[in-house]
C-alpha positions as CSV (number, residue, x, y, z in Angstrom):
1,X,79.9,-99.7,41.8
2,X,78.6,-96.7,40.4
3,X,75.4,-97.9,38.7
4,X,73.0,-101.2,38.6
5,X,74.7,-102.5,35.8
6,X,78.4,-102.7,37.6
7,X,76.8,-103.6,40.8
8,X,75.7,-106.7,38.3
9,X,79.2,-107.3,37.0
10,X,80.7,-106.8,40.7
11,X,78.7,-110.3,41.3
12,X,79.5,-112.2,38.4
13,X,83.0,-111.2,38.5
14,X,82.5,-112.9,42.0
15,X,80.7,-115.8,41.2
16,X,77.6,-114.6,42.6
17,X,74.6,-116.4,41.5
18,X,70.9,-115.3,41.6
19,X,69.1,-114.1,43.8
20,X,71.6,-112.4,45.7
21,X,71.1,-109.7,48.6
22,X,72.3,-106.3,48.3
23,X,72.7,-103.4,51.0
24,X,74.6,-100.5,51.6
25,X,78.0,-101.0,53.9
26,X,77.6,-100.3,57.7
27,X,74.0,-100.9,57.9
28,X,72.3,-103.2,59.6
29,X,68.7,-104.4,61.0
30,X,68.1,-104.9,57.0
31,X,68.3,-101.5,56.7
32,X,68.4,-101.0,53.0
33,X,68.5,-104.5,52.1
34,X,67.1,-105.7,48.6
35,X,66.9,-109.1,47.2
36,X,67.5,-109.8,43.5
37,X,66.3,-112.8,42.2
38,X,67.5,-111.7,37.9
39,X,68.3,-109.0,35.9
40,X,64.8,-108.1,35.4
41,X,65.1,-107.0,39.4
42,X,67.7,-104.7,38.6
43,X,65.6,-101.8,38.4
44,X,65.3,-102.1,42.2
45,X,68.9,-100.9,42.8
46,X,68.0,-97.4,41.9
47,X,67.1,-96.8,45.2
48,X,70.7,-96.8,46.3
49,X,72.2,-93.8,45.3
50,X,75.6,-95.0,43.7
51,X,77.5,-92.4,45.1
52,X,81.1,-93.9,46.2
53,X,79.3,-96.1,48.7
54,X,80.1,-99.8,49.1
55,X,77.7,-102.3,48.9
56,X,77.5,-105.8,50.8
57,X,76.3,-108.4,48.3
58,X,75.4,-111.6,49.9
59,X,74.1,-115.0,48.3
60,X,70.3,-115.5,49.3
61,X,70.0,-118.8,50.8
62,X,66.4,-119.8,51.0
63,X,65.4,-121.0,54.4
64,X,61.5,-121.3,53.9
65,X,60.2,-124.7,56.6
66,X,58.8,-127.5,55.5
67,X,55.6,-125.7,56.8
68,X,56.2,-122.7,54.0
69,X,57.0,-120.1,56.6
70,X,60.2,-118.9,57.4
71,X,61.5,-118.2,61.2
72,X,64.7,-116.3,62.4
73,X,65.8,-117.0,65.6
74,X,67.8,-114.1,67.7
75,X,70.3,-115.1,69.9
76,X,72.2,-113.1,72.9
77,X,75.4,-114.4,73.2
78,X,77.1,-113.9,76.8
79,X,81.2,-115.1,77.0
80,X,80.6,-117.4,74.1
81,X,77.1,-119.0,75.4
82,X,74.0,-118.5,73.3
83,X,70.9,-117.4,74.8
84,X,67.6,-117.6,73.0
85,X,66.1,-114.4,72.8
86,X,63.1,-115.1,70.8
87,X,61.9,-116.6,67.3
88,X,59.5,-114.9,64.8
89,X,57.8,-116.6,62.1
90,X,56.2,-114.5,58.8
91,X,55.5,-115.9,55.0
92,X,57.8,-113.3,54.0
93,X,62.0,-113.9,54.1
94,X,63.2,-110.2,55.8
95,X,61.6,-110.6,59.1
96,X,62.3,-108.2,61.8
97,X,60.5,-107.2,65.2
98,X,57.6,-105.8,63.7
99,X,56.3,-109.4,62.2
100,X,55.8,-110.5,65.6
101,X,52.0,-108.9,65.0
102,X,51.8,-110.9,61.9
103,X,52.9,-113.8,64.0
104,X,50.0,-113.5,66.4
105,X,47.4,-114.1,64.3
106,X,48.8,-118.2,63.9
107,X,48.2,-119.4,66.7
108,X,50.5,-122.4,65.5
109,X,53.6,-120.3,64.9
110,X,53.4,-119.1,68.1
111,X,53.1,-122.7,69.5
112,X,56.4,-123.5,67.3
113,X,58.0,-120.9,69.1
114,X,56.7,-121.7,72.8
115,X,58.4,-125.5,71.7
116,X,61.2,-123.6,70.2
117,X,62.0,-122.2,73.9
118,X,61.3,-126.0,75.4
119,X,63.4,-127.7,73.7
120,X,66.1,-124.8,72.8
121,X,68.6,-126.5,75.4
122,X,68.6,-130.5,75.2
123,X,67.9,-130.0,71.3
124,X,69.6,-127.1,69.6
125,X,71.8,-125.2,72.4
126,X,74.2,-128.5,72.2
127,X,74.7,-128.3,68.4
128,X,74.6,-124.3,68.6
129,X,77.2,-124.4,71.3
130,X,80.9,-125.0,69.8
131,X,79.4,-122.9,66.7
132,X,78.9,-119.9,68.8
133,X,81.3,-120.2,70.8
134,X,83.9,-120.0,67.7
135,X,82.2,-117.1,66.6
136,X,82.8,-115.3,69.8
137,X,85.9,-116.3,69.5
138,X,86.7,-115.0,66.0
139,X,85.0,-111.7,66.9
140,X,86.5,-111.2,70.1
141,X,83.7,-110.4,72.0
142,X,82.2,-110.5,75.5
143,X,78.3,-110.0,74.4
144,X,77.0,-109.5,71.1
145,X,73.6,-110.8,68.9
146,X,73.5,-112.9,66.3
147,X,69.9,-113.6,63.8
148,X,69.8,-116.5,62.3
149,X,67.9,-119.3,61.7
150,X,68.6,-123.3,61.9
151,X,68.0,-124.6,58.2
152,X,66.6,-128.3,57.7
153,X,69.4,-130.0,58.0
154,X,71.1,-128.4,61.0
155,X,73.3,-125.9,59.8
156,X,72.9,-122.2,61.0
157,X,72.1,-119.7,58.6
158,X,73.6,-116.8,60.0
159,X,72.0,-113.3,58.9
160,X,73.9,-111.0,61.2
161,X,76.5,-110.9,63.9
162,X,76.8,-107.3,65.9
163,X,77.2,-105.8,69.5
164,X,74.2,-103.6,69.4
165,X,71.2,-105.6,68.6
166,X,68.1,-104.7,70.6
167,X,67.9,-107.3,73.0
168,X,65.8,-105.7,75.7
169,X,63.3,-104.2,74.0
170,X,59.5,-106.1,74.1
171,X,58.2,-106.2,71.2
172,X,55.1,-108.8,71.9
């Protein structure tokens, strides 16, 4: 697309309902990622320059808890097994490494987490399992990350898939 307005038709042409994700191809970590909820949220997309780029344009899918928070998990996954590398709560949707100090000041969403970790293997890691394991599958890799988090009724909502997620890094 070479403006707002055909970035527009490019998702109705698609199908693509509101509110809808947008960010410039080969970025990730939410680099550059905008959520439009209408057309009156199109004056956001100026901030892409519209210069020959693509664009990734990705149906929002709300995954706010029960509590009114919402939580992405980050998984390290190691021949097709998933390992739980952490989970981070905030109020806002786009949550990355730096909400952790958000995070610590509820002193409940860091207890979700701590029971997050408890009961990650008798509860989730068996319906989590096959599902990763196809993924790995389908990618054709030995280790990569994925971010996601596990909506309501058990389904994973998968934000990203890639080999070169920070895994190491502390960020508590």
């Amino acid at each position: 697309p070479d403006s707002p307005d055909s970035l527009l038709k490019v998702a109705k042409e698609n199908s693509l309902p509101f509110p809808f994700l947008v960010r410039s191809s080969g970025l990730h970590g939410g680099q550059d990622l905008q959520k439009i909820e209408g057309v009156q949220d199109l004056h956001l997309l100026h901030r892409y320059a519209f210069d020959g780029r693509s664009f990734y344009l990705t149906h929002f899918v709300d995954f706010k808890s029960q509590e009114g928070h919402y939580s992405k998990i980050r998984l390290a996954v190691v021949e097709g097994v998933p390992y739980l590398r952490h989970r981070i709560s905030d109020h806002e949707w786009c949550i990355h490494s730096h909400n952790r100090e958000q995070m610590n000041k509820h002193a409940n969403w860091i207890q979700e987490e701590v029971q997050f970790f408890k009961d990650f293997d008798l509860k989730h890691l068996p319906n989590l399992k096959e599902r990763v394991s196809k993924i790995a599958k389908a990618l054709d890799m030995d280790y990569f990350g994925i971010d996601a988090s596990i909506l309501r009724d058990g389904r994973l909502l998968i934000f990203e898939a890639n080999p070169a997620m920070n895994m190491l890094i502390n960020t508590s």
